[in-house]
C-alpha positions as CSV (number, residue, x, y, z in Angstrom):
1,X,106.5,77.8,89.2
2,X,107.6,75.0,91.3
3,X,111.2,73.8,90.1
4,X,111.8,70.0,90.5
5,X,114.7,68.0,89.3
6,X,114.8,64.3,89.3
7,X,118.6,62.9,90.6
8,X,117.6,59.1,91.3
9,X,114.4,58.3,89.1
10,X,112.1,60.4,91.2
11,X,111.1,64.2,91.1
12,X,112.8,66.2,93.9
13,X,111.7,70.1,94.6
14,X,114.9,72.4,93.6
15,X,113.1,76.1,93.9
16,X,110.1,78.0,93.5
17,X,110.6,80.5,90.7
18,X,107.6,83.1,90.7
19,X,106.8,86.6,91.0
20,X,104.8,88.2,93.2
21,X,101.7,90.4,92.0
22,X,99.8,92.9,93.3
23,X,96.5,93.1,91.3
24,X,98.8,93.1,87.8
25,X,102.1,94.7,88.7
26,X,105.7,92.2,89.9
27,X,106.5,93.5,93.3
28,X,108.6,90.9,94.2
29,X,110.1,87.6,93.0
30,X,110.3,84.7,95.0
31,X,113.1,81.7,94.5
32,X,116.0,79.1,96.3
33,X,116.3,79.5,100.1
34,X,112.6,80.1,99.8
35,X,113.6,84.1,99.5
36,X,111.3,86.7,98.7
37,X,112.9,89.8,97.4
38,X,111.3,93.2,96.8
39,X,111.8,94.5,93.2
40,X,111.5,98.3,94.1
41,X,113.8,98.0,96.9
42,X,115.8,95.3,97.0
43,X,115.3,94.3,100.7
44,X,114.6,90.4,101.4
45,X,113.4,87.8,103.7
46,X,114.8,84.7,103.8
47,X,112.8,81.1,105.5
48,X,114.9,80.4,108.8
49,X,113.3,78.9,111.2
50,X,110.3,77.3,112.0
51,X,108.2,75.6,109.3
52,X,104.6,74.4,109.7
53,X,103.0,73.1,106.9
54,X,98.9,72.1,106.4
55,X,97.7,69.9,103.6
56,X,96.0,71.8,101.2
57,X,91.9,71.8,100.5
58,X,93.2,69.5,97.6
59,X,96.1,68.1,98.3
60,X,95.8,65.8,95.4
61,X,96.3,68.7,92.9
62,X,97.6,71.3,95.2
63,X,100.9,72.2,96.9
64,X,100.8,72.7,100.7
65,X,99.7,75.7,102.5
66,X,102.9,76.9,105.1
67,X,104.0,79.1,107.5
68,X,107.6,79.9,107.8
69,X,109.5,82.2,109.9
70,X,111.9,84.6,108.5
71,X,115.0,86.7,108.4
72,X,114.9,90.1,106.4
73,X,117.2,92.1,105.4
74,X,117.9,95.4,104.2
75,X,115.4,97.9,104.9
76,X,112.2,98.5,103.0
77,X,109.3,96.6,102.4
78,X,110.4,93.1,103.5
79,X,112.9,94.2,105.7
80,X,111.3,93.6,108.9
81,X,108.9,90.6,107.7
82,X,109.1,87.6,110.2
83,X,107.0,85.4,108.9
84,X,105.6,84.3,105.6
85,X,102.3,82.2,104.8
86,X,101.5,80.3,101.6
87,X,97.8,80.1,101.3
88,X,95.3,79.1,98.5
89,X,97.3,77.4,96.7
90,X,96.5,75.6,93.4
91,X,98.6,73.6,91.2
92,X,102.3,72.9,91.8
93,X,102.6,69.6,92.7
94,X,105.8,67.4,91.4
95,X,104.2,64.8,88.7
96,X,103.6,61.0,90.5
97,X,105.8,58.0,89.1
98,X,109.1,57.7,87.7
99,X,111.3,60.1,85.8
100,X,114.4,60.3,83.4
101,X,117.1,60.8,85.8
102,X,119.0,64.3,85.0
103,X,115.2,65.7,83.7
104,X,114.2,68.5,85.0
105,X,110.6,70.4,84.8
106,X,108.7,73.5,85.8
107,X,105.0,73.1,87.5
108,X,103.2,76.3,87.3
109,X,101.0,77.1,90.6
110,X,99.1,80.1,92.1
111,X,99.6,80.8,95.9
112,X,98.4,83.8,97.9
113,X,101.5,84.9,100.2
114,X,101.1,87.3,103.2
115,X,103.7,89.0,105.1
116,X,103.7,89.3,109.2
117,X,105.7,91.9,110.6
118,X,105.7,92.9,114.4
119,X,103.3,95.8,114.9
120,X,105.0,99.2,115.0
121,X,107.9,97.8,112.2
């Protein structure tokens, strides 16, 4: 889910808020900072630096594809992740028009997310 709030008469992203599956099982759950955090082990990454986004197949319907670079920390399975791409998205996109200010809404969207860590980590 894509979190978005609107302060000033228009929708503004807050957070994602969505968990990460592999095949049917929550490995990890994704929210503010963007962080990504592992459920079995705790360890996280955290979006830090770099940030390049591409527009989506349909951009009309569909939030953009990134790639960010990270931070983990702790060790385990994200630990030494330094980058994360958003691919394949669909859905998530903030409505288009006005909005009661102080209103606040949840867009559901699918994404797949893969995790680059230097070879050897």
């Amino acid at each position: 889910m894509q979190v978005y709030d609107c302060p000033a008469g228009a929708w503004v992203l807050r957070e994602p808020a969505a968990a990460i599956l592999r095949g049917e099982r929550t490995v990890a759950i994704h929210y503010a900072g963007p962080t990504w955090q592992s459920v079995k082990d705790g360890s996280k990454v955290v979006a830090t630096g770099e940030r390049r986004m591409v527009l989506a197949p349909h951009p009309e319907r569909d939030i953009p594809w990134l790639r960010l670079e990270t931070t983990g920390t702790g060790s385990g399975l994200f630990g030494e992740v330094r980058y994360v791409q958003r691919l394949e998205t669909r859905g998530g996109l903030a409505p288009t028009g006005a909005c009661q200010v102080g209103a606040s809404l949840g867009v559901p969207y699918q994404a797949t997310y893969n995790f680059w860590a230097p070879a050897g980590a």
